[in-house]
C-alpha positions as CSV (number, residue, x, y, z in Angstrom):
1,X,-38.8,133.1,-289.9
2,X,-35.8,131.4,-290.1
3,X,-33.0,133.5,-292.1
4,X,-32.2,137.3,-292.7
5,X,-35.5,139.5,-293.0
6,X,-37.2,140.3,-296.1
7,X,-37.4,144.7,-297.2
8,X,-41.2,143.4,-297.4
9,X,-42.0,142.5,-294.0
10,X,-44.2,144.5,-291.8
11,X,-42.7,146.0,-289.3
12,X,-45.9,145.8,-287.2
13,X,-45.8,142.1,-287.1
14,X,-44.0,139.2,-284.4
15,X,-40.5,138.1,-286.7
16,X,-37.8,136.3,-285.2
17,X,-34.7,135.3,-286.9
18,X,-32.8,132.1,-286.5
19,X,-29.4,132.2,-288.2
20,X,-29.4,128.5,-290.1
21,X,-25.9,128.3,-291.2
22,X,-25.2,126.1,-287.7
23,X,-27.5,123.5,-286.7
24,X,-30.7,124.8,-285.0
25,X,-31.1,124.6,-281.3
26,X,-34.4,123.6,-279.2
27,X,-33.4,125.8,-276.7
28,X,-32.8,128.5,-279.2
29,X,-36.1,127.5,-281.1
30,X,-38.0,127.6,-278.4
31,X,-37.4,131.2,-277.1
32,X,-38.2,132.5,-280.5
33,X,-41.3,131.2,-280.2
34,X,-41.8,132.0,-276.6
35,X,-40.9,135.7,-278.0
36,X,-43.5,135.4,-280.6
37,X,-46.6,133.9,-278.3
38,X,-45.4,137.1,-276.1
39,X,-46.4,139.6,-278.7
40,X,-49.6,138.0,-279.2
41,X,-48.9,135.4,-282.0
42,X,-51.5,132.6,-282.7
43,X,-49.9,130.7,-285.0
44,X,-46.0,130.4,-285.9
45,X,-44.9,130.8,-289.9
46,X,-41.8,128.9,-290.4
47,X,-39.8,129.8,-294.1
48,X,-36.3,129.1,-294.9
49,X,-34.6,130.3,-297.9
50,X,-34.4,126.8,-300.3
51,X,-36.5,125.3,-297.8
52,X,-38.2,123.2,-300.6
53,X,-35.2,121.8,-301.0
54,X,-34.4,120.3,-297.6
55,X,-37.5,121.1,-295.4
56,X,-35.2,119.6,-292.4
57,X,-35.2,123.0,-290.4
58,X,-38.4,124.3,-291.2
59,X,-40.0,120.6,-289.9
60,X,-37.8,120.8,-286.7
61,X,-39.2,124.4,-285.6
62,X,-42.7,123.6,-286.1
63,X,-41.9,120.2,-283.6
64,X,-41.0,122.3,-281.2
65,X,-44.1,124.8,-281.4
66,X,-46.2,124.5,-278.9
67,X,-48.8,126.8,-280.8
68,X,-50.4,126.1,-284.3
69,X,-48.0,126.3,-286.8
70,X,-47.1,126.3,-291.0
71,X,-44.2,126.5,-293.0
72,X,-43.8,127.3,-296.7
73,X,-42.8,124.0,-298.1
74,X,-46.2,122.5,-297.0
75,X,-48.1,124.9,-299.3
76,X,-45.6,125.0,-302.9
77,X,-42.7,123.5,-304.1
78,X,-41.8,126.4,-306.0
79,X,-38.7,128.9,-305.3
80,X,-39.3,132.4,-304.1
81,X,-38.8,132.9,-300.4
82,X,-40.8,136.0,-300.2
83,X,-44.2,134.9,-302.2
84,X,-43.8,131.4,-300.2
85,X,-43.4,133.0,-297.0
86,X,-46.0,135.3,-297.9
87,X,-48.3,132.4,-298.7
88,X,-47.7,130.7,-295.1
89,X,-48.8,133.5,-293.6
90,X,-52.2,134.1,-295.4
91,X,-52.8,130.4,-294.5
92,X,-51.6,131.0,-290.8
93,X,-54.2,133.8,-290.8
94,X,-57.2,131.7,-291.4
95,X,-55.6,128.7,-289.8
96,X,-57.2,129.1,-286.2
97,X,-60.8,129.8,-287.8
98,X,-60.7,126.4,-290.1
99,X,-59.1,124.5,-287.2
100,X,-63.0,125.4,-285.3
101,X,-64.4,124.6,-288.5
102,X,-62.7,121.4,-289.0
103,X,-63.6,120.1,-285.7
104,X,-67.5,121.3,-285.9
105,X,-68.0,119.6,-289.0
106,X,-66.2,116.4,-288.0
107,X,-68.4,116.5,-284.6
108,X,-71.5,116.5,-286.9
109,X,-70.9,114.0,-289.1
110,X,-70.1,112.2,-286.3
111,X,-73.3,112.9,-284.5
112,X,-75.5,111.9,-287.5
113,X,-73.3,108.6,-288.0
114,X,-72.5,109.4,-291.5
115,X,-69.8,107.0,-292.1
116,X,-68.8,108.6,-295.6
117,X,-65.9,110.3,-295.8
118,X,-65.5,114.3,-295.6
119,X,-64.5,116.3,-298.8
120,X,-63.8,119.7,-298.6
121,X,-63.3,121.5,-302.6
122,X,-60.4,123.0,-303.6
123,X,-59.6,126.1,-305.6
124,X,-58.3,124.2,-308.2
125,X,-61.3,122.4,-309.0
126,X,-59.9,119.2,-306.8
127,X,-61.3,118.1,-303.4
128,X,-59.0,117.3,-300.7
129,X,-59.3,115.9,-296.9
130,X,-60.3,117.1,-293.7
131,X,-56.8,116.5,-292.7
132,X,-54.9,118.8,-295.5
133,X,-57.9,121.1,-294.6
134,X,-56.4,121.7,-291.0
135,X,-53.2,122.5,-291.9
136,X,-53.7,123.8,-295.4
137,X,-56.8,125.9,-295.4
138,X,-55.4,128.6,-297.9
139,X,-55.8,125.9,-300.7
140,X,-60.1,126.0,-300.4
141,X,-59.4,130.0,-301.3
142,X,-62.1,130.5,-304.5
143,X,-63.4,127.2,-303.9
144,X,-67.1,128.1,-304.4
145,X,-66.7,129.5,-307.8
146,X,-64.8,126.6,-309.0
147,X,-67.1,124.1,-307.5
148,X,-69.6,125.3,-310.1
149,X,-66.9,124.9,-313.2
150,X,-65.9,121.4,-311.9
151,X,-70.0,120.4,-311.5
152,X,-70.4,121.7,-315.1
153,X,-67.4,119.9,-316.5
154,X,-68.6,116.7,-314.9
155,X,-72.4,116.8,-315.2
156,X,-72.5,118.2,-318.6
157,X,-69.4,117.5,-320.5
158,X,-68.7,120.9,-321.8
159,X,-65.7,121.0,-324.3
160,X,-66.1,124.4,-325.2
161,X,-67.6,127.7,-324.4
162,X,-68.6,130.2,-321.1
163,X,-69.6,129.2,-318.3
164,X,-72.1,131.8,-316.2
165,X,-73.2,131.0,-312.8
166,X,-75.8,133.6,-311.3
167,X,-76.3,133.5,-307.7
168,X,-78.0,135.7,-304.9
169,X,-75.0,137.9,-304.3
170,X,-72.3,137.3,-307.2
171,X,-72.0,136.1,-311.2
172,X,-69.4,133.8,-311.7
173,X,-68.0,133.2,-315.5
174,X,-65.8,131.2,-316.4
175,X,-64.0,130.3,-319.8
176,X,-63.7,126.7,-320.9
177,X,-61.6,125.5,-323.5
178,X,-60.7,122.2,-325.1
179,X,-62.5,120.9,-321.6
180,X,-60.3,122.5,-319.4
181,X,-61.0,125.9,-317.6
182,X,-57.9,128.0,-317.2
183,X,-55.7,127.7,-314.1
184,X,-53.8,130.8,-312.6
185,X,-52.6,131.6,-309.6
186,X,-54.5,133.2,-306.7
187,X,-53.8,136.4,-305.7
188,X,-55.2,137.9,-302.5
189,X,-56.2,141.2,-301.2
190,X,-53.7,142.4,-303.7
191,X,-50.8,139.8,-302.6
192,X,-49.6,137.4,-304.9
193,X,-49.7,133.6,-303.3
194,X,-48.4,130.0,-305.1
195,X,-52.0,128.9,-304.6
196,X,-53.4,128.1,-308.2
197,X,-57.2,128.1,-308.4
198,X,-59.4,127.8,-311.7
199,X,-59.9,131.4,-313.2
200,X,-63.3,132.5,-313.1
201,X,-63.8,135.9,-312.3
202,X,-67.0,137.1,-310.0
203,X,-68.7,139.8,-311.0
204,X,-70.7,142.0,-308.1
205,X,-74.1,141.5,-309.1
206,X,-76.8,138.8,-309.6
207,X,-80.2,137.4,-308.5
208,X,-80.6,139.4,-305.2
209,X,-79.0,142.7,-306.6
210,X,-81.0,146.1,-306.7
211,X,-80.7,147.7,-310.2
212,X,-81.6,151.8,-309.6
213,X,-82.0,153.6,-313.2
214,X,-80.4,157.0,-312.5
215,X,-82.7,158.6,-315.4
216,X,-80.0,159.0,-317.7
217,X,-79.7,157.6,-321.3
């Protein structure tokens, strides 16, 4: 993290501090992240106060890492250093797991000789590379309940009205208005993030739930 700490930090996690007010330092960068990797880190957050602004730091401390890294101006241009820092480190969470991913599914595709390129859906309704996948995984969040909305929208041209998608596990509904389904932004695990993913909300039961009457009216 590079400025002064946030009251909303964990004190259980790896933070080190790199005053920006003078130019950064490799040397200096580099032991930071040396002290991270030696408390277990896996991946390095980078966020800079107004580092949407001028991302110059940020992008110089994640040159130097020698380990997976993010920073918070790759995921939103919005302000708010403590939801965008917040968001880089959800995305740094799950950013060794779709790194695997990334490379499995490349390796098939490959192996089959599939020359068509790979899509992976977005939140939002959008699709996106396998590239922004690798870097930005926290952007597929809620992906499989909007991949429903955006099939409806496209397949059957629905204007207006609910859209219910009942699967083996979960219900997915979703409201559609003047042929756009509502956008909001994601929150996770009771964090807010700048990710914005189509609203549908999932509800916990569907084809292969067990209903139990309790004998009451």
């Amino acid at each position: 993290t590079i400025g002064p700490p946030q009251e909303s930090e964990c004190a259980t996690d790896p933070i080190e501090h790199i005053d920006p007010c003078a130019a950064l330092q490799t040397r200096e960068v580099q032991e930071a992240i040396a002290g991270l990797k030696s408390e277990g880190a896996e991946v390095v957050v980078v966020s800079e106060a107004y580092g949407v602004d001028d991302p110059s730091n940020e992008q110089f401390v994640m040159q130097k890492a020698d380990i997976l890294a993010t920073a918070g101006h790759e995921l939103t241009g919005i302000y708010g250093l403590e939801i965008r820092t917040l968001t880089a480190a959800i995305n740094a969470g799950i950013l060794p797991k779709a790194t695997a991913t990334a490379r499995f599914v490349e390796s098939a595709v490959r192996n089959e000789s599939i020359a068509a390129p790979v899509l992976i859906m977005k939140g939002d309704g959008g699709v996106t590379d396998m590239s922004t996948f690798r870097s930005k995984p926290i952007i597929t969040v809620l992906s499989g309940p909007a991949a429903s909305v955006a099939g409806a929208l496209l397949r059957l041209r629905v204007i207006d009205g609910v859209f219910i998608e009942v699967g083996g596990t979960s219900t997915n509904v979703c409201v559609i208005k003047d042929g756009r389904p509502e956008v909001r932004y994601v929150t996770i695990m009771q964090h807010p993030t700048c990710i914005r993913s189509l609203d549908v909300r999932v509800a916990g039961v569907a084809g292969g739930s067990l209903v139990r009457w309790s004998g009451r009216k």
